[in-house]
N, C-alpha and C positions, 0 to 999 in steps of 0.2 A: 661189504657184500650185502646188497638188499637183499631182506626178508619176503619170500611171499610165500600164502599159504598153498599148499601141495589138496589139490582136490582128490586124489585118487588114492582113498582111505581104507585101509584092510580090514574088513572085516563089519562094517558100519553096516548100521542099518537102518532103510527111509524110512522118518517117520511121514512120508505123502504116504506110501504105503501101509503103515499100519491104521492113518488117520484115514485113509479108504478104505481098511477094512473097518471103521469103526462105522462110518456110517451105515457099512452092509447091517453092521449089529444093530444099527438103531432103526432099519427096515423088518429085518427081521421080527425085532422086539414089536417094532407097532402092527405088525401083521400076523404076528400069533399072540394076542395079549391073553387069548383062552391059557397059551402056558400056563399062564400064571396060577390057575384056576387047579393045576397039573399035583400030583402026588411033586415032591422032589425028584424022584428017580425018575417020572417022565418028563419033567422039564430041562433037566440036567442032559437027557439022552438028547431029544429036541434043537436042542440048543448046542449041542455035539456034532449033527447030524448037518446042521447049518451051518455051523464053524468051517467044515470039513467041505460043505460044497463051496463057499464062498472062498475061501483059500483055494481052491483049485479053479476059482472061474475069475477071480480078478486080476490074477498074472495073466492068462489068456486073452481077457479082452483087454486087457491094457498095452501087449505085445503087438495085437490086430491095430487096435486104432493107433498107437503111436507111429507107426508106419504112414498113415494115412495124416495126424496130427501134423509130423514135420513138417512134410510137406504144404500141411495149409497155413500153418505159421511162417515159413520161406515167403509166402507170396503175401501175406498181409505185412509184414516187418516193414518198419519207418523209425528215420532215426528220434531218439529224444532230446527235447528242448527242455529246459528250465523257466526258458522264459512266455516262451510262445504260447498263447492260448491256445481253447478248443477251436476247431474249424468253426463251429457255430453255437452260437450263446447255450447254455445250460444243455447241450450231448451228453448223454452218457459215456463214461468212461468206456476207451478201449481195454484192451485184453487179452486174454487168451480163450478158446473156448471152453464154455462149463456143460459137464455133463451131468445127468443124475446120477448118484451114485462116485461117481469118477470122478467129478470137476474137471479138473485142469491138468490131473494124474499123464495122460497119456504124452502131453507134452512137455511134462519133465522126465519125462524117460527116456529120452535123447534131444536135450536141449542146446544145439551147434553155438559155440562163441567164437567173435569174431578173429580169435588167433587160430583158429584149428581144430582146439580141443573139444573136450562137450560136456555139458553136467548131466548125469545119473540120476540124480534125484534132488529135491530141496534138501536134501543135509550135506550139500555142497552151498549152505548158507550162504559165502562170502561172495561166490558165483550166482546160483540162481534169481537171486532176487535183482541183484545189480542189471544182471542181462535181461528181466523183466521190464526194467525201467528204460533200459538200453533201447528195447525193442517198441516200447507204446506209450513212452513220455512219463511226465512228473506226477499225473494220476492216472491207474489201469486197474484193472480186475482181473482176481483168479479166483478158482474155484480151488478148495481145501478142504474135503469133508473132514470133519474133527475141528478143526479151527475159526474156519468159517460159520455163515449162520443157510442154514435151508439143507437143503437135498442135494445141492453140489456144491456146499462149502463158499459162499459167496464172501469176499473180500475184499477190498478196496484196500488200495497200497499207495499213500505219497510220498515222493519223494523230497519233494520242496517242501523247507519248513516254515515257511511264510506261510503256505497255505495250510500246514495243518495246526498253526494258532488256532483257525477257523472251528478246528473239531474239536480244540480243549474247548472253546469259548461255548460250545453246544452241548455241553457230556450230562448237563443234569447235575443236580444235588445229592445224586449215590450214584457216580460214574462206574462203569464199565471199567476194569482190568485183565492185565492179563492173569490175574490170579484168579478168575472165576472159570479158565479153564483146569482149574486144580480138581476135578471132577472126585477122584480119591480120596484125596485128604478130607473134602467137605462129608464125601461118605462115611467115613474113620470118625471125625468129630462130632457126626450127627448120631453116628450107632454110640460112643460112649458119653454122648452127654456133655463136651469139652467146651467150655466159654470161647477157644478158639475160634471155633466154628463162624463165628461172630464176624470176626475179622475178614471171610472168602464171601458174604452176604454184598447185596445192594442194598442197603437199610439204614433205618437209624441207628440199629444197632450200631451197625460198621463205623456212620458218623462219629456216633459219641466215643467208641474207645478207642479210633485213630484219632479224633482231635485233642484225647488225654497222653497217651503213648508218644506223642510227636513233639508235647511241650518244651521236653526234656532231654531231647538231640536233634531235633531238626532246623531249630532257630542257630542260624551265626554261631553266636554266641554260647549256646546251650552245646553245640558241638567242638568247639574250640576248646572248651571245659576241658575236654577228654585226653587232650594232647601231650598232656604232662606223661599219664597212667599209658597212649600208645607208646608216647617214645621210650620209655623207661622199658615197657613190655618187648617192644622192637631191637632195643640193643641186645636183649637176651637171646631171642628168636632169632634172629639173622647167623649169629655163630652156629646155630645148627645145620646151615645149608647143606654142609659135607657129606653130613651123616646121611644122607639119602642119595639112593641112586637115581629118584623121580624126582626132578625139581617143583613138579605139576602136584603129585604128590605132597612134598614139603612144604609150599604153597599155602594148600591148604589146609593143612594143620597149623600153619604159622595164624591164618585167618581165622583159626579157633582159638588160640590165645591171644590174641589183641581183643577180638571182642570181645573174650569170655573178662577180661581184664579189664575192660572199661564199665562194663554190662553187670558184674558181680563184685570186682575190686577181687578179685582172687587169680591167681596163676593155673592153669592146668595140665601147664606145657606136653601140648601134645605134639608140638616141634622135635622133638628129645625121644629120639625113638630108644633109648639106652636104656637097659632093663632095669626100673626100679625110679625112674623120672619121673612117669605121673603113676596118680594113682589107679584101680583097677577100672572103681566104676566111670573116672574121667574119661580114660579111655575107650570103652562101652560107648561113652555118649557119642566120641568122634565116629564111632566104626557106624553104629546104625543111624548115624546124622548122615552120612556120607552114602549109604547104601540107601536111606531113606530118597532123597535126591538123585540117586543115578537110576532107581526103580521109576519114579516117578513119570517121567517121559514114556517111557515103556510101558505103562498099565494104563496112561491115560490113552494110549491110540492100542491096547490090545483089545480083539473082538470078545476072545473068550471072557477077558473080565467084565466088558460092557455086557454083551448079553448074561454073563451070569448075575453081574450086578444087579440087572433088570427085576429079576428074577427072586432077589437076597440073597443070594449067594456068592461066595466069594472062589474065587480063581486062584491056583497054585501062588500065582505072581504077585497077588493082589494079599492072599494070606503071608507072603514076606515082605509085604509093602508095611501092612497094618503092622507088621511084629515088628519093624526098625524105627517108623514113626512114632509106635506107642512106646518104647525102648526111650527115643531119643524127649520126645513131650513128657515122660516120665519122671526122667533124669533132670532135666529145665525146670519142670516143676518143682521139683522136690529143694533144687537151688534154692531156687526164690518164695519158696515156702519158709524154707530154714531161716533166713535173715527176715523176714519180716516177722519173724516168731521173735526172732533175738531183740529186732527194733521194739515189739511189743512188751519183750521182757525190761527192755533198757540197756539191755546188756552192750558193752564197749564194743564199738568196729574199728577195724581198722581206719588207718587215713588212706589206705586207698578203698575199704569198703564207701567209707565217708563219701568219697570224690566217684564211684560208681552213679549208672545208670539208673538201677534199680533203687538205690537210697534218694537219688533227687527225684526220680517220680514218684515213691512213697510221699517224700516231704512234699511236692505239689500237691497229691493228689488228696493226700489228709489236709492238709491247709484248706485247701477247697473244700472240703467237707464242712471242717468246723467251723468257717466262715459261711455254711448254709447254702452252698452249690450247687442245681441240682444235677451239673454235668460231671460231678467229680464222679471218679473212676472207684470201683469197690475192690476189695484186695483180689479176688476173683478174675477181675477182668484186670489187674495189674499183672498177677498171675500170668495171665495169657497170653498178654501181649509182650512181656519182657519173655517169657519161652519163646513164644514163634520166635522174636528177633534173635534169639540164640540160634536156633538152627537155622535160619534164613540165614544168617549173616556171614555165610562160606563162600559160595559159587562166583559170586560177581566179582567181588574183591579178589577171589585166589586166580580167576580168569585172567583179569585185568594186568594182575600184580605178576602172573605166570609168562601174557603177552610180552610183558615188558622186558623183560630176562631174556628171552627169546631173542628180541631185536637186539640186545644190551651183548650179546653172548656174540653175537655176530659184527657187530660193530665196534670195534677197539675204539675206535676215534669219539665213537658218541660218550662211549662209556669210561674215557679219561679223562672228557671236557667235565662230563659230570662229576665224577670222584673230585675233580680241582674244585666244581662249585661247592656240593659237599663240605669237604678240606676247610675251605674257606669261611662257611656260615657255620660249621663247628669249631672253627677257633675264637672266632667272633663273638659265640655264644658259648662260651667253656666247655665244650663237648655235650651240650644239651639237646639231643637230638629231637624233643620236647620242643623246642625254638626255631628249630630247623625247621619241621615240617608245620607249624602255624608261620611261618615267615613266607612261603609260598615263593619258594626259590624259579627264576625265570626260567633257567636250563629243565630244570626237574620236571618243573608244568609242563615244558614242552613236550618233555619226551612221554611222557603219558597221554598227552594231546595229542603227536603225531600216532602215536601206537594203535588211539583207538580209530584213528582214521583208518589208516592201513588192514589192522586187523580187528575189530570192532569184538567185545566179548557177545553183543548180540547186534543182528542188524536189525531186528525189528524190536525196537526201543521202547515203543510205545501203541498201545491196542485200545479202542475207546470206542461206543458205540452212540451215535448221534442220537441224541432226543428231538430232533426236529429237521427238517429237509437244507441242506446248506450247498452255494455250488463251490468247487475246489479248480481252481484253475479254468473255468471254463465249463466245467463238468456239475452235472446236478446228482446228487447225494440222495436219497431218500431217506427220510426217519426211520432211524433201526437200522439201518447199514454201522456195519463193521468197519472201521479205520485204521490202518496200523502205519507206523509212520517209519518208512525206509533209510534210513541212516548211513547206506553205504554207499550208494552209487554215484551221488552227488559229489561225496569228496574225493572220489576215483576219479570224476571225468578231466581228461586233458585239456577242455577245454577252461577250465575253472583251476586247476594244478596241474603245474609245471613238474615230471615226471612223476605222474601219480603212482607208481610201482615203489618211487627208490624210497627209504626212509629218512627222511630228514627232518628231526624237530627243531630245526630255525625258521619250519614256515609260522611258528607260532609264537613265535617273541615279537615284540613291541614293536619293536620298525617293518620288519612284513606284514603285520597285522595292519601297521598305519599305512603301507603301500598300498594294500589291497581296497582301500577305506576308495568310496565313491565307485569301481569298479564293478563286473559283476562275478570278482570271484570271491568280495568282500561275503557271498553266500554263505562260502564255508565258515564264517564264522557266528554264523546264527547262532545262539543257545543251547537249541534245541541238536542241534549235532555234536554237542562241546561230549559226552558221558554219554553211558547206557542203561542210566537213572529212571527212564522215562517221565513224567510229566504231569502237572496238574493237581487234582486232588492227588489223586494213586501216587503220587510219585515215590519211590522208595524212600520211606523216612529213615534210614540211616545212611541215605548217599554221603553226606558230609563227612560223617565219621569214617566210610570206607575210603573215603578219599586222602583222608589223614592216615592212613593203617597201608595204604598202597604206596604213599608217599616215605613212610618208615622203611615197610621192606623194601621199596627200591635204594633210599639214600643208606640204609644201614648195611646193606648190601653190597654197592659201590667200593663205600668205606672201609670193608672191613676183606673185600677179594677182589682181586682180578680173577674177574670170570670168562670163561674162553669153551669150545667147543670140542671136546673129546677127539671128535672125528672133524676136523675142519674141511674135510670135501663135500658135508653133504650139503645139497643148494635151496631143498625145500624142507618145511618142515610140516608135516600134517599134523590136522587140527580133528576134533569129535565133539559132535554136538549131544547135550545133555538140554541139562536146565540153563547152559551158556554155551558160547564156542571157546573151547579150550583146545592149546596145542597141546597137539606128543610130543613132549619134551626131546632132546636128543641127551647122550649125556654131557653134560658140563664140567668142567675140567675148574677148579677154584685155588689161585695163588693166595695166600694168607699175607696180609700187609699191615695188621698190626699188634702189637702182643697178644689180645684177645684169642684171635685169628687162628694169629702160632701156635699158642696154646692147643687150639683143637687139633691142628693141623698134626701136632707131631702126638697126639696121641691116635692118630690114625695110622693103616698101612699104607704106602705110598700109590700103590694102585686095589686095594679093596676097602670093605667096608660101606661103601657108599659113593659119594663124589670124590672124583679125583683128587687129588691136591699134588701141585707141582711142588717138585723139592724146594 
C-alpha cells in the first residue's frame, strides 16, 4: 500500500504567515526607530499596539487579495520543463506575484493542484513548492518575507540540479546558509558571550572553526571510524522501540544516543524511557534539546519577538527559547569540558571515549598546535563546536530514520526483502551490525533513497546567496539574490518516474540506475537530490555519520521486529513541519523475532505500555 503524505494537518500553523507577520515587525521597527530612544514601558506599549493592528490587518488583506491572486495565477500557469529554456536569453525568472509586505502570501492561501485538492499554506511543504515548479519551470520566484531578502521576501527557487551547481560555484569564501536565518540563537549567543556564535557568522571566524570541526567526521574515512561505537550503540537502541507509544518520538531519543555515543564515547540512553535508565541531568539535556528545536521555527517568524528584539527585549516565547538552548549548550558544554579536563589531567578513557568524536579532534587539533599551526582550533572553539553538533545532531537523522519506518510499517514486502538482506550481511559478519552498515547494503540504500524521494525530510535542501550575477536555465540572477534548491518536484514528475506516488526502492539499485544512464530521467540521479545534507562549504559536516546512525536504526530494527500498523485502514499519514518535515507517526504494532526482542516483548503488557507487541 503506497505511502503519501496527507496535507490536511490539524492544528499546524503557516509559517508564510508568521514570516508575513515578521516583515510587518521589521517595518514597523524601521519606522519607529525613536522607540528606541522610548522609557521600556513605552516602547513595550508601542510595539503592542502595532502587534495588535498587524494581526488584525494581515488576515484581512490576505483573504481580499487571494481571491483576486487565484484567479491571476489561473491565467499565467504553464506547464514545467526540466529541459527547456527561458523564452529569451537571460529573462528574469517567472513566478508568482510579490507584494510588499505580503510577497507571494495571498497565493498560497488557496493554491488549486492539478487532482482537485488545494494547499493552505507553505507548511503543506511536500505540496507547495513542487506545484510552484509545476506551475513556472525549473527556475521561478516567490516572495517570502522572513526568508526571502527585501520587502517582499524575494527568492529564487531551482529545481534542476545541473543548474544549481552554478550557484555553489558563485557562494563566495563565507557562503550563505541556511543557518543565518537562525536569528535567535545568534541573539542568545551574542547576549552571553558564547564562542558558538562563531559558527551562524559569514566570517573568518566561521572558516577557521568549521575547517577544524570537520577534520574529524567529514572525511570518508574520518566518519567510517565511527561505525564500530554506531552499530554497538544501535543494537541497544532498537530494542527500545516498544517502549514508546510515538515511534517519531523514539526516533529521536534513539538520535541522541548514537551521537551522543560517537561524539562523547559515553551512553545516555535516552531511548530507555524505564525509570532509573539515564541519568537526571541526561535527560534535561534531551527535554530542552528538543523543546529548544521545536521553539525555534516559531520565534523566528513571531512578530512580537522580532519587534521586541529590536528593541532588547525579549518576548514570552523567546524567554523559553533562551531557557532550553541555554539548558541544552550548558549541559554539552559541561560534557566536553569534563573530558578535556581528564585528557589534561592523563587520566585513563575509556576505549570508546578513545574512539569518540570529541578525543580525535582534541588530538588533531593539539597536534596542530604544537607542530606551530596557526589554524588550530583552541579548546574554546572545540568546545563549541563539538556542543552545537550535540544538539544539532537530532532533527534530520530522527526525520529521515522516522520516514523510513513509516513506509517500512506499510509495506510488508519491502520490509522482508530487507530483513533477508540484513539476515544475510549479519551472518556474514558475525552479527556485527558495525559491518553491516559500513558495507553499504544495496536494498538498505535503496530504501532510504527511495524514502527521501517520496517524502524528503526537507524539500529545500540547500539556500545560498550569490556573490556575483549568474544565469540559471535561461534566466539571469543578480548578485545578492537568494537561491534555494528544490529537491522535490523533479523526482515526482511522471515524466522522469514511472509511478511517482508508489514506493519503490528498486528504482535505485544498480541495473535501474544503469537503465536510466544516457536518458533523461538519468536526472534523478544527480547528487545533489541523493540526501537533505545540502551542499558546498555549508554542507552539514556530520551528514556521513547520520547516515551510518539511520542505516543502524533502520537494519537494527528490521532485524530485531516485524513492524506493522496498529490500524491498517488508515491510507495517509500526516506530516508537521519544524526544523524538518516529520510524520505523525501512526501507532505501530512490533512482533519480536529474536531473543533480544522477546526479552522486552514479554516484559511488556500485550496491548499497553507503549508499542504494541504481537503475541
Amino acid at each position: 500500500m503506497p505511502l503519501e503524505a496527507d496535507a490536511n494537518l490539524t492544528g499546524s500553523r503557516s509559517p508564510t504567515a508568521f514570516k508575513t507577520q515578521a516583515a510587518f515587525g521589521e517595518l514597523f521597527v524601521s519606522r519607529c526607530a525613536c522607540v528606541r530612544a522610548c522609557e521600556p514601558t513605552q516602547a513595550l506599549q508601542s510595539a503592542s499596539r502595532a502587534v495588535l493592528f498587524f494581526r488584525w490587518a494581515m488576515p484581512t488583506a490576505c483573504r481580499i487579495l487571494s481571491r483576486r491572486a487565484t484567479a491571476v495565477v489561473s491565467r499565467t500557469r504553464h506547464k514545467s520543463s526540466f529541459i527547456a529554456p527561458a523564452s529569451s536569453p537571460s529573462a528574469p525568472p517567472p513566478g508568482f506575484p510579490r507584494l510588499p509586505l505580503l510577497g507571494s502570501l495571498p497565493w498560497f492561501s488557496n493554491l488549486s493542484l492539478p487532482d482537485g485538492s488545494s494547499v493552505q499554506s507553505l507548511d503543506e511543504q511536500h505540496e507547495s513548492w513542487a506545484e510552484g515548479t509545476r506551475r513556472h519551470g525549473p527556475v521561478w520566484r516567490v516572495g517570502i518575507p522572513g526568508l526571502g531578502k527585501g520587502i517582499s521576501g524575494d527568492l529564487t527557487l531551482c529545481a534542476d540540479p545541473r543548474e544549481f551547481v552554478k550557484v555553489l560555484q558563485a557562494e563566495g569564501k563565507y557562503p550563505y546558509g541556511a543557518i543565518q536565518l537562525q536569528w535567535p540563537f545568534i541573539v542568545w549567543a551574542t547576549k552571553h558571550g558564547r564562542t558558538v556564535g562563531k559558527l551562524f557568522t559569514r566570517s573568518e571566524d566561521w572558516r577557521h572553526i568549521r575547517h577544524g570541526m570537520q577534520k574529524s567526521i567529514l572525511p570518508p574515512a574520518a566518519a567510517a571510524g565511527y561505525a564500530a561505537i554506531i552499530g554497538t550503540t544501535g543494537r541497544e537502541v532498537v530494542l527500545n522501540a516498544p517502549l514508546w507509544d510515538d515511534a517519531g518520538s523514539f526516533m529521536s531519543r534513539a538520535s541522541f544516543d548514537l551521537f551522543a555515543g560517537l561524539a562523547l564515547g559515553r551512553r545516555i540512553r535516552a531511548s530507555d524511557p524505564r525509570p532509573g535508565a539515564s541519568l537526571p541531568e541526561d535527560e534535561r539535556f534531551c527535554v530542552d534539546t528538543i523543546e529548544a528545536l521545536d521553539l525555534l521555527p516559531d520565534v523566528i517568524q513571531d512578530l512580537p519577538s522580532i519587534a521586541m528584539s529590536s528593541l532588547g527585549l525579549e518576548s514570552p516565547m523567546m524567554k523559553r527559547y533562551f531557557r532550553a538552548v541555554s539548558g541544552a549548550l550548558d549541559y554539552a558544554e559541561a560534557q566536553v569540558r569534563e573530558m578535556l579536563a581528564r585528557l589534561d589531567a592523563a587520566e585513563p578513557l575509556s576505549t570508546a571515549e578513545e574512539a569518540s568524536y570529541l578525543a580525535s579532534t582534541v588530538r588533531t587539533q593539539r597536534a596542530a598546535a604544537a607542530a606551530g599551526a596557526a589554524d588550530a582550533l583552541t579548546d574554546d572553539e572545540i568546545v563549541a563546536s563539538v556542543s552545537v553538533a550535540l544538539v544539532a545532531s537530532v532533527d534530520t537523522t530522527s526525520s529521515i530514520a522516522t520516514w523510513v519506518l513509516a513506509h517500512l510499517a506499510r509495506e510488508p514486502e519491502v520490509q522482508q526483502r530487507l530483513r533477508e538482506e540484513v539476515a544475510a550481511a549479519l551472518q556474514q559478519h558475525a552479527g556485527s551490525l558495525a559491518a553491516v552498515i559500513e558495507e553499504e547494503l544495496p536494498y538498505l540504500k535503496a530504501v532510504v533513497r527511495e524514502t527521501h524521494r517520496l517524502t524528503p525530510a526537507l524539500v529545500i535542501s540547500s539556500v545560498k546567496e550569490v556573490d556575483a550575477g549568474i544565469d540559471l536555465a535561461g534566466h539571469r540572477i543578480p548578485a545578492g539574490s537568494l537561491v534555494a534548491l528544490e529537491n522535490h518536484s523533479l523526482q515526482m514528475s511522471e515524466a522522469l518516474v514511472e509511478q511517482p506516488r508508489a514506493f519503490r526502492p528498486e528504482r535505485w539499485l544498480a541495473g535501474a540506475v544503469a537503465e536510466r544512464k544516457g536518458t533523461p530521467a538519468e536526472l534523478i540521479d544527480h547528487p545533489l537530490l541523493s540526501a537533505p545534507f545540502s551542499a558546498g562549504a555549508r554542507k552539514c559536516p556530520g551528514s556521513r555519520v547520520a547516515t551510518l546512525e539511520v542505516r543502524a536504526l533502520i537494519a537494527g530494527l528490521v532485524h530485531n521486529w516485524r513492524i506493522g500498523l496498529v490500524d491498517e485502514r488508515q491510507a495517509t499519514v500526516p506530516y508537521r513541519c519544524q526544523t524538518t518535515i516529520a510524520p505523525t507517526m501512526p501507532r505501530l504494532r512490533y512482533e519480536p523475532l529474536t531473543e533480544e526482542s522477546r526479552a522486552v516483548a514479554e516484559g511488556l503488557p500485550p496491548r499497553g505500555g507503549g508499542g504494541v507487541c504481537a503475541p
